[in-house]
VOSEVEX-310485 format. One record per atom (N, C-alpha, C): residue number from 1; residue in three letters; z, y negated, x negated. Coordinates in steps of 0.02 Angstrom, whole numbers, plus 50000, padded with zeros to 5 digits. Atoms other than C-alpha are relative to their C-alpha. Layout:
# residues N
<rec><num>NUM</num><residu>ala</residu><Z>Z</Z><Y>Y</Y><X>X</X></rec>
...
This chain:
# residues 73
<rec><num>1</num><residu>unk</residu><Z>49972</Z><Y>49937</Y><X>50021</X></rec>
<rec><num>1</num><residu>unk</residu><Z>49911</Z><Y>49738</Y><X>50183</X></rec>
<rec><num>1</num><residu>unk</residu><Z>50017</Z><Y>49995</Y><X>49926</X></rec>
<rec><num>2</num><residu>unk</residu><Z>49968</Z><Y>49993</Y><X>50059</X></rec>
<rec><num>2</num><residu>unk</residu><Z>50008</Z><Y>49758</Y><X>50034</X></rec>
<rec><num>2</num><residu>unk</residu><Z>49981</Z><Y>50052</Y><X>49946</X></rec>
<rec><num>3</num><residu>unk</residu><Z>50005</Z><Y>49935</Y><X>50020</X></rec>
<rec><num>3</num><residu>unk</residu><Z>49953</Z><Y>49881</Y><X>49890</X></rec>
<rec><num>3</num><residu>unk</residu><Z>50051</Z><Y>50008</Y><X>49951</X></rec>
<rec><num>4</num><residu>unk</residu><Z>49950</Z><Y>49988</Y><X>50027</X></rec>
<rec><num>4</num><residu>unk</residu><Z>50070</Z><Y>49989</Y><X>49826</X></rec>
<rec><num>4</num><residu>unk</residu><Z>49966</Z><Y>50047</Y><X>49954</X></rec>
<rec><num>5</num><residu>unk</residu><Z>50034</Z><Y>49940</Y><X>50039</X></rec>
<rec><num>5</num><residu>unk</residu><Z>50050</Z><Y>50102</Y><X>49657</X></rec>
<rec><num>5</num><residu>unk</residu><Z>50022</Z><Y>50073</Y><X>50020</X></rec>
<rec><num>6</num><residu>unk</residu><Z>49997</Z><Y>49927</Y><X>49989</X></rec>
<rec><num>6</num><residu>unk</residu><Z>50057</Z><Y>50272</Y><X>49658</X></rec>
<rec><num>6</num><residu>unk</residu><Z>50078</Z><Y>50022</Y><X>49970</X></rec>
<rec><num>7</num><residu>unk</residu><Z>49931</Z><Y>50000</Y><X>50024</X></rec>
<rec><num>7</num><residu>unk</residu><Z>50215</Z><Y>50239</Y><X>49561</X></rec>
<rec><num>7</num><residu>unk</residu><Z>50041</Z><Y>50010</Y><X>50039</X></rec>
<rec><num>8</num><residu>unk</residu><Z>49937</Z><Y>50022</Y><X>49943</X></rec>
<rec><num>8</num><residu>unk</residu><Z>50296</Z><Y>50169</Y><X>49700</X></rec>
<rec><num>8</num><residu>unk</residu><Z>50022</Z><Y>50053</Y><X>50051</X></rec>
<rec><num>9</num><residu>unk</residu><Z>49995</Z><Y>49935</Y><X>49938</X></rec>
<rec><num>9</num><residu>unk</residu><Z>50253</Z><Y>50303</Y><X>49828</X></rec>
<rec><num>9</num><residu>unk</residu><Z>50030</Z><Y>50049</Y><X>49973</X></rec>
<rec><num>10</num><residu>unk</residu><Z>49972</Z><Y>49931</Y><X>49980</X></rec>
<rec><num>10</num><residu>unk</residu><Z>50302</Z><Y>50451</Y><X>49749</X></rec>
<rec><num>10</num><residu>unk</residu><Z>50073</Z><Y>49964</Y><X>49986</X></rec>
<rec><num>11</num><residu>unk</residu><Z>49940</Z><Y>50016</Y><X>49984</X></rec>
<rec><num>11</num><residu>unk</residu><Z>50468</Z><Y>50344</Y><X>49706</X></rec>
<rec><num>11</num><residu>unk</residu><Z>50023</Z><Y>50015</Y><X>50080</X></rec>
<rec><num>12</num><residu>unk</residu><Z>49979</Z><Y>49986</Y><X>49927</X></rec>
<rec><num>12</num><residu>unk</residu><Z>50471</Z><Y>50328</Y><X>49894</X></rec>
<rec><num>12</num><residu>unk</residu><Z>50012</Z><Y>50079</Y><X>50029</X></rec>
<rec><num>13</num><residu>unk</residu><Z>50019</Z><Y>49950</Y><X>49951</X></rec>
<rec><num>13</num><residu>unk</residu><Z>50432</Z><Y>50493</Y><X>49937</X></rec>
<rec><num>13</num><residu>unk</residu><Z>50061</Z><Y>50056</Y><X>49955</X></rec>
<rec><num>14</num><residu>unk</residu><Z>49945</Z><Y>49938</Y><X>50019</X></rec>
<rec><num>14</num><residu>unk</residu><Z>50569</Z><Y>50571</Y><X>49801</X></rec>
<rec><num>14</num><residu>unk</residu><Z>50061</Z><Y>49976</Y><X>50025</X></rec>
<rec><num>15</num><residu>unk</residu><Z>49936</Z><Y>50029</Y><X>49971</X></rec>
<rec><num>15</num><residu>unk</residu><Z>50715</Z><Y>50456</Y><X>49869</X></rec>
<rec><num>15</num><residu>unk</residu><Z>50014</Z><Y>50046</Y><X>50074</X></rec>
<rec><num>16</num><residu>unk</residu><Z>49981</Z><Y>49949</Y><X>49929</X></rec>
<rec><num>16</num><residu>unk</residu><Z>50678</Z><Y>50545</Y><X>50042</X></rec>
<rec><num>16</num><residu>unk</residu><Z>49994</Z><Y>50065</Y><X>49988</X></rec>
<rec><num>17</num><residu>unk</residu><Z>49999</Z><Y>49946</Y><X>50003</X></rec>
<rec><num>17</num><residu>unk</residu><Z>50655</Z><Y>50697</Y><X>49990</X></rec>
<rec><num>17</num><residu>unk</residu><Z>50071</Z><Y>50016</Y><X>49970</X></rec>
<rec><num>18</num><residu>unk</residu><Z>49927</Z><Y>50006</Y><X>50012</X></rec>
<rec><num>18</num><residu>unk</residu><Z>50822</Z><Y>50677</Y><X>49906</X></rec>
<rec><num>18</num><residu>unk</residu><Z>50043</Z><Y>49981</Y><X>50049</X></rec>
<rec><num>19</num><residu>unk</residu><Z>49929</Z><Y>49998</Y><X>49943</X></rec>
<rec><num>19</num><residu>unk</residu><Z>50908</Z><Y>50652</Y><X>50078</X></rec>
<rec><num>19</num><residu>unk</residu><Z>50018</Z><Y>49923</Y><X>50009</X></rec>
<rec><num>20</num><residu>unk</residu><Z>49989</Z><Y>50082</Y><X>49992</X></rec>
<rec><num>20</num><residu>unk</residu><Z>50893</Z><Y>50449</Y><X>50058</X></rec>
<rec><num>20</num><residu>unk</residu><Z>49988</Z><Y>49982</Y><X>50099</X></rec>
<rec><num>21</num><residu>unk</residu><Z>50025</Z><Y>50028</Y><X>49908</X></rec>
<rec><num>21</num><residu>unk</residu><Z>50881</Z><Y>50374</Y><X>50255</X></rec>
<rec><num>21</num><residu>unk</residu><Z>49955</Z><Y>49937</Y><X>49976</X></rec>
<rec><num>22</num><residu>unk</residu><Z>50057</Z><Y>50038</Y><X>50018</X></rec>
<rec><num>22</num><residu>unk</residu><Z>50699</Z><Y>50284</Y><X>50263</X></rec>
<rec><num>22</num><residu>unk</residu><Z>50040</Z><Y>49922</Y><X>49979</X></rec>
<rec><num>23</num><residu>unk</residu><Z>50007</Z><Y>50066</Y><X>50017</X></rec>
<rec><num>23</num><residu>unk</residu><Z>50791</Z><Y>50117</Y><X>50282</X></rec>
<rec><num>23</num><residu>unk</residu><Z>50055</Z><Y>49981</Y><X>49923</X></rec>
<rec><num>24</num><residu>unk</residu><Z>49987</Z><Y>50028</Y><X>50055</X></rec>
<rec><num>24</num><residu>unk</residu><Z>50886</Z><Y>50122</Y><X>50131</X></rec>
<rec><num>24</num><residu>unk</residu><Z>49960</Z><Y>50002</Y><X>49930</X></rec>
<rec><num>25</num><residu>unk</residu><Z>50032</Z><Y>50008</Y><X>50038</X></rec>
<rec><num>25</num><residu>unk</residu><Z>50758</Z><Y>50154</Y><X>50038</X></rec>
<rec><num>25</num><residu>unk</residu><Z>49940</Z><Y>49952</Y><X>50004</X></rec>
<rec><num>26</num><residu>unk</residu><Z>50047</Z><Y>50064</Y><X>49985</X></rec>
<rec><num>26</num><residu>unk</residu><Z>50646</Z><Y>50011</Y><X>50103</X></rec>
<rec><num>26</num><residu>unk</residu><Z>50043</Z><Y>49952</Y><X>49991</X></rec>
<rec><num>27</num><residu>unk</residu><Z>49976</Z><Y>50050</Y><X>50036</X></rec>
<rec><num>27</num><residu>unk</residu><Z>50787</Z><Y>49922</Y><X>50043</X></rec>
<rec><num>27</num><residu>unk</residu><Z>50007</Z><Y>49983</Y><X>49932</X></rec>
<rec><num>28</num><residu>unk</residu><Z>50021</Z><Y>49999</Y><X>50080</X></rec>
<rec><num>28</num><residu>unk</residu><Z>50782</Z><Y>49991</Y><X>49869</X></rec>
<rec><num>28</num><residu>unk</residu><Z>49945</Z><Y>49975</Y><X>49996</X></rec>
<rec><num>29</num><residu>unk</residu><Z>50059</Z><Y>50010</Y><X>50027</X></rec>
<rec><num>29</num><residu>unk</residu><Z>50602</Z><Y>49968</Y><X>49856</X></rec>
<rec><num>29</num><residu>unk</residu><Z>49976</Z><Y>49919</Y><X>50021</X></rec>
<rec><num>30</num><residu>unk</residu><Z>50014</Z><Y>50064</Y><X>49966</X></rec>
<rec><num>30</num><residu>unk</residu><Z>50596</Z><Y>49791</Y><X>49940</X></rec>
<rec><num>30</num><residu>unk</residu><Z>49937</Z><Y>50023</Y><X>50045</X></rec>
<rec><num>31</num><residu>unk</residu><Z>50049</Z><Y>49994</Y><X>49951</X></rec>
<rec><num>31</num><residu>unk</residu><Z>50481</Z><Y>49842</Y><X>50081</X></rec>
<rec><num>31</num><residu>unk</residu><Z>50025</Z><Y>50025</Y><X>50048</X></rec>
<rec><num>32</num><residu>unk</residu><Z>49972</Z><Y>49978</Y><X>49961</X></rec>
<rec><num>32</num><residu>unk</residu><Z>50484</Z><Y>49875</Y><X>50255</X></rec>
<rec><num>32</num><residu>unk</residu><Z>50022</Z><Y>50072</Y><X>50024</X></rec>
<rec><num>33</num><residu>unk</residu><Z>49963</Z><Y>49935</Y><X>50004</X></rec>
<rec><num>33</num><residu>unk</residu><Z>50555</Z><Y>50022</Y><X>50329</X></rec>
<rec><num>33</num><residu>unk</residu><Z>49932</Z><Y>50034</Y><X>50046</X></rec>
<rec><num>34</num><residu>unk</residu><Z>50054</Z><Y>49961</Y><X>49947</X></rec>
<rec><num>34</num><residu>unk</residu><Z>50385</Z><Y>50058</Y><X>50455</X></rec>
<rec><num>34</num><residu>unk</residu><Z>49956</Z><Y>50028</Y><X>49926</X></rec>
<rec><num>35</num><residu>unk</residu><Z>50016</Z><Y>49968</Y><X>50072</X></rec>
<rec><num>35</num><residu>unk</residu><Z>50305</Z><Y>50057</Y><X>50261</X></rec>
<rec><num>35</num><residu>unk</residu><Z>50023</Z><Y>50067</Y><X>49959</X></rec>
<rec><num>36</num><residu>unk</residu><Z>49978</Z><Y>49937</Y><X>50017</X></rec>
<rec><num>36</num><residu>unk</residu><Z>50413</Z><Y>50195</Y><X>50205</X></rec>
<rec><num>36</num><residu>unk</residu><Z>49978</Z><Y>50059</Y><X>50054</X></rec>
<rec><num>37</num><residu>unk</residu><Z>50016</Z><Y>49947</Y><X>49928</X></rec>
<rec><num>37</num><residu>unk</residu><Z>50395</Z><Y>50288</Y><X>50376</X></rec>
<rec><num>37</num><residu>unk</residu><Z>49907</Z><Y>50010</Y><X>49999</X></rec>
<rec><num>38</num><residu>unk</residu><Z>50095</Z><Y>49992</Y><X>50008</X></rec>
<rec><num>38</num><residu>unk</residu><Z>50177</Z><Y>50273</Y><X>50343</X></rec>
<rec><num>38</num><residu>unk</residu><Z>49993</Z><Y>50018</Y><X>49953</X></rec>
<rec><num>39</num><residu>unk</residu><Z>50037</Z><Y>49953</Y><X>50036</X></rec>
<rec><num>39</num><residu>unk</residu><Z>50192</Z><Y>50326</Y><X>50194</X></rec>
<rec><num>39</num><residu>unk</residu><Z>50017</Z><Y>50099</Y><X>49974</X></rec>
<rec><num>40</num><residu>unk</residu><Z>49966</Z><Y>49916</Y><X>50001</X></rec>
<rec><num>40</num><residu>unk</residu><Z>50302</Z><Y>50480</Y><X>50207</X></rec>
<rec><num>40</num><residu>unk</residu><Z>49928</Z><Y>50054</Y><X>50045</X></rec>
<rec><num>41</num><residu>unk</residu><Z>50042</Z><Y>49958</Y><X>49968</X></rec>
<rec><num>41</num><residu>unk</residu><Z>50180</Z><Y>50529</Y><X>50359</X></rec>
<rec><num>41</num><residu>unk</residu><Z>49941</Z><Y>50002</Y><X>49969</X></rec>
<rec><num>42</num><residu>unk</residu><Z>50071</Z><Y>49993</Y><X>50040</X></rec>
<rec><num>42</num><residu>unk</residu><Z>50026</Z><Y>50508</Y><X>50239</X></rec>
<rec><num>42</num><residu>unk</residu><Z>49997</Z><Y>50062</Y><X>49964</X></rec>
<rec><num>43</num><residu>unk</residu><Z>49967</Z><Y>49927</Y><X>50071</X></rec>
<rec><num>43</num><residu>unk</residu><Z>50099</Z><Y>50626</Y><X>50093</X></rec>
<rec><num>43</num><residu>unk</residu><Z>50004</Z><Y>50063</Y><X>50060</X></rec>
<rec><num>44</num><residu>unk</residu><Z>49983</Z><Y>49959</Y><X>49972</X></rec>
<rec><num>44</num><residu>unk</residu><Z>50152</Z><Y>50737</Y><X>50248</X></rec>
<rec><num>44</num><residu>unk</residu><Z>49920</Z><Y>50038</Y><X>50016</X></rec>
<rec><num>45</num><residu>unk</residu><Z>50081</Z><Y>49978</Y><X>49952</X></rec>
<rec><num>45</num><residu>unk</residu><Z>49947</Z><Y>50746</Y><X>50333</X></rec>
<rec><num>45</num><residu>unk</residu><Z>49964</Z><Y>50027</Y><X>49912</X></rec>
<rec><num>46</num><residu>unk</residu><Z>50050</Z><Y>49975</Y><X>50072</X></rec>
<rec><num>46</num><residu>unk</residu><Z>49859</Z><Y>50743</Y><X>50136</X></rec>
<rec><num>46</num><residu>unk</residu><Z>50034</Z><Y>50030</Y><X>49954</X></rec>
<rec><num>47</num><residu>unk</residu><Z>49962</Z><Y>49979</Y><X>50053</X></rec>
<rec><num>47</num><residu>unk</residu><Z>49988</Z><Y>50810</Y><X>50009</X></rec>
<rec><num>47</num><residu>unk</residu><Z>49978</Z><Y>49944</Y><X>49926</X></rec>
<rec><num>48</num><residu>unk</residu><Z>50023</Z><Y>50059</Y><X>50060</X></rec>
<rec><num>48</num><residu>unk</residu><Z>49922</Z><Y>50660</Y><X>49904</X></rec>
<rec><num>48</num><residu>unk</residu><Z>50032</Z><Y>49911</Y><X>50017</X></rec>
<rec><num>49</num><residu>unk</residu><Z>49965</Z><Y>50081</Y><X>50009</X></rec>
<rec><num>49</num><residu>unk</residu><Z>49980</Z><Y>50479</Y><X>49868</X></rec>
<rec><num>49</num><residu>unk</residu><Z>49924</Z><Y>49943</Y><X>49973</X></rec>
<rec><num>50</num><residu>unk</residu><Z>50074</Z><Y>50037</Y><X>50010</X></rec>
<rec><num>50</num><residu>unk</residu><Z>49794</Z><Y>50432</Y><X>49830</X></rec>
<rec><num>50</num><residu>unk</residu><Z>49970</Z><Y>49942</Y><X>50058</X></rec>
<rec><num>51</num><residu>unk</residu><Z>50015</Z><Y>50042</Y><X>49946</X></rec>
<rec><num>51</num><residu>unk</residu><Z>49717</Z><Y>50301</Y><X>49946</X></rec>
<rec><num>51</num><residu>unk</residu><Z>49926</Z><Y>50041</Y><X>50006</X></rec>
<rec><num>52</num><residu>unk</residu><Z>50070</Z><Y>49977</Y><X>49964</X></rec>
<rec><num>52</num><residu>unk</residu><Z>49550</Z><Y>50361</Y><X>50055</X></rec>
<rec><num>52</num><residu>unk</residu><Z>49962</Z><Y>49949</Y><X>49962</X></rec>
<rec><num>53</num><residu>unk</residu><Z>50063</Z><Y>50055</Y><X>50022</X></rec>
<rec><num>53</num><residu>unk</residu><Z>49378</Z><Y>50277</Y><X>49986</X></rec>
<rec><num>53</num><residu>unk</residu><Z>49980</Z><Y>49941</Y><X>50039</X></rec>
<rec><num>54</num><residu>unk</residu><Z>50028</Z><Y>50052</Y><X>49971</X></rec>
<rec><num>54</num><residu>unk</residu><Z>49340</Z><Y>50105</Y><X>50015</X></rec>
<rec><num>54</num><residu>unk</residu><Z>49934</Z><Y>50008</Y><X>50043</X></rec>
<rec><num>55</num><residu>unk</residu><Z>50059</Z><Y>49991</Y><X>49987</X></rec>
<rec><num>55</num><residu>unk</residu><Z>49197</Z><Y>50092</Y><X>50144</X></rec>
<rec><num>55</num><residu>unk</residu><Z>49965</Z><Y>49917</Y><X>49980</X></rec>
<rec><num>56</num><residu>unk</residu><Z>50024</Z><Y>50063</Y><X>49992</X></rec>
<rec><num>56</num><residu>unk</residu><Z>49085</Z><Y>49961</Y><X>50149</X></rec>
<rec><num>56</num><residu>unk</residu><Z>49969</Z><Y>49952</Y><X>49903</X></rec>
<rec><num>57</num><residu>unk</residu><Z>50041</Z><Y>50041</Y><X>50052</X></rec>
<rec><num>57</num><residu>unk</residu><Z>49003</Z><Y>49839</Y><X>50022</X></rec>
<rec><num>57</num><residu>unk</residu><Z>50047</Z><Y>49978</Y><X>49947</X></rec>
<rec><num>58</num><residu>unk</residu><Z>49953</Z><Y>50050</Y><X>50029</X></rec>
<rec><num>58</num><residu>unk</residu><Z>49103</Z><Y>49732</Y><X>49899</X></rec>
<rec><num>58</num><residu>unk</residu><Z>49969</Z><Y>49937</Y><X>49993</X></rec>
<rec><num>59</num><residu>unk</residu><Z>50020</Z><Y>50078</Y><X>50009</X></rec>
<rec><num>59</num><residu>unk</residu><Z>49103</Z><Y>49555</Y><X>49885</X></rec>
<rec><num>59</num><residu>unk</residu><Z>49978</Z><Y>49965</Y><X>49944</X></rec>
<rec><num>60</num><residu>unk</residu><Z>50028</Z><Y>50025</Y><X>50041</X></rec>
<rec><num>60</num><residu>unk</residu><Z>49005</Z><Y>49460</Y><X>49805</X></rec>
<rec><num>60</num><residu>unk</residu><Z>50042</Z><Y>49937</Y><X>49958</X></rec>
<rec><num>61</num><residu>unk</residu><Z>49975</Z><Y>50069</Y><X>50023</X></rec>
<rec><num>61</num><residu>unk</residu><Z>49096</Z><Y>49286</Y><X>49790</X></rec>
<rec><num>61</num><residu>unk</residu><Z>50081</Z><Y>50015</Y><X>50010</X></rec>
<rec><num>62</num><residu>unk</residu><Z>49933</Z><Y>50010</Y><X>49993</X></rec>
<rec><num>62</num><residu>unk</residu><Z>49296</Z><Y>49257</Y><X>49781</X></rec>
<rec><num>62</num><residu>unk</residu><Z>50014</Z><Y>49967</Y><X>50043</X></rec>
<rec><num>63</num><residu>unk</residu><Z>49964</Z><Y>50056</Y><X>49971</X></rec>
<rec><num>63</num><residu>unk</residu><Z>49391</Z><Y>49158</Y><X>49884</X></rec>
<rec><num>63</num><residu>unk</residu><Z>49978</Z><Y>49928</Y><X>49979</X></rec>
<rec><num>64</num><residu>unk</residu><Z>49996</Z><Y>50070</Y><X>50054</X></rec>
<rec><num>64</num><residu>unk</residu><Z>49383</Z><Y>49022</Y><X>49760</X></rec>
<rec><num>64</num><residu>unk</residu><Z>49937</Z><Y>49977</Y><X>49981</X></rec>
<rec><num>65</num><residu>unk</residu><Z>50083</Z><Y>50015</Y><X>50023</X></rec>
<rec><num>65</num><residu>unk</residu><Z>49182</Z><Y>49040</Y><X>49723</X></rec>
<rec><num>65</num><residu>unk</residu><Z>49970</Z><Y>49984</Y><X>50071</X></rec>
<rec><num>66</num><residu>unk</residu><Z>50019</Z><Y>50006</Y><X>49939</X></rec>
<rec><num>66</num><residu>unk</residu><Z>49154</Z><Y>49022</Y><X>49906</X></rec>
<rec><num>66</num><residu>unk</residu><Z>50021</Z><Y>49926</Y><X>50033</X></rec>
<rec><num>67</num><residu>unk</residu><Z>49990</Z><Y>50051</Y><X>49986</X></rec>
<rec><num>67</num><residu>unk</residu><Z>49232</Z><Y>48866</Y><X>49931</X></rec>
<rec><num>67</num><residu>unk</residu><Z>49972</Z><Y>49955</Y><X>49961</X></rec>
<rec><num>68</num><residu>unk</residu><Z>50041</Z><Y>50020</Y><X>50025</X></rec>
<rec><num>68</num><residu>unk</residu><Z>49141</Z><Y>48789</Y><X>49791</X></rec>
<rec><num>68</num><residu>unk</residu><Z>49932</Z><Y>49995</Y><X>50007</X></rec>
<rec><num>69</num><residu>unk</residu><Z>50073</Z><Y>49994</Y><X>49986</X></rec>
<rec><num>69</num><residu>unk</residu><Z>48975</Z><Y>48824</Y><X>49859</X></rec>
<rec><num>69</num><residu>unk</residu><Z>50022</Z><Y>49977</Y><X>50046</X></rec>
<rec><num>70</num><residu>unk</residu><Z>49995</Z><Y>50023</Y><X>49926</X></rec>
<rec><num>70</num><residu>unk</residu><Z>49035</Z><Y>48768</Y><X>50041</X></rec>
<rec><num>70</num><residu>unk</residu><Z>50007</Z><Y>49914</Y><X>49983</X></rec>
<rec><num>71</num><residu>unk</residu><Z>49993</Z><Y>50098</Y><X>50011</X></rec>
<rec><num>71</num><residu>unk</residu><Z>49085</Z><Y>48584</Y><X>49937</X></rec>
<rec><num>71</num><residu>unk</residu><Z>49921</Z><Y>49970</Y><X>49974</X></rec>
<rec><num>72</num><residu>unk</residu><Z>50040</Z><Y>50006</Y><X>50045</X></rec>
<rec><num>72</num><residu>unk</residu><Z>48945</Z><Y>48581</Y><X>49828</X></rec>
<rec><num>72</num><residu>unk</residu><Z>49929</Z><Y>50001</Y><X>50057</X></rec>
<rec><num>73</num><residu>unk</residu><Z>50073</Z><Y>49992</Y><X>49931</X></rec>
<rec><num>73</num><residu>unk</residu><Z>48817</Z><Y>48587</Y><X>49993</X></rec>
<rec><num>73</num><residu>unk</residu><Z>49994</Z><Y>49915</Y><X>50033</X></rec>
């Protein structure tokens, strides 16, 4: 999944509200057009461009610190 700023969205979300058709504006923005269409219906359900709270833990190790301990064994 791709993250987008908050920039981007309400860009997205004023192009359509300005009468843009989703896919030319998933061509302005370089992204797909199901992306524009998920995030219009988001803004539509919350009136926000915020993302919901992470659940869950965070990680401890990187990508990159994890393979170092897997050599280093």
């Amino acid at each position: 999944m791709v993250y987008l700023s908050i920039e981007k969205r309400s860009r997205i979300c004023a192009l359509l509200e300005e009468g843009y058709p989703s896919r030319y504006v998933a061509d302005k923005e370089k992204i797909s057009q199901s992306t524009v269409i998920r995030i219009k219906k988001r803004k539509d359900a919350t009136r926000t461009f915020k993302d919901k709270p992470k659940s869950g833990r965070p990680r401890l190790l990187t990508g990159q610190n994890e393979r170092k301990v897997l050599r280093s064994q």
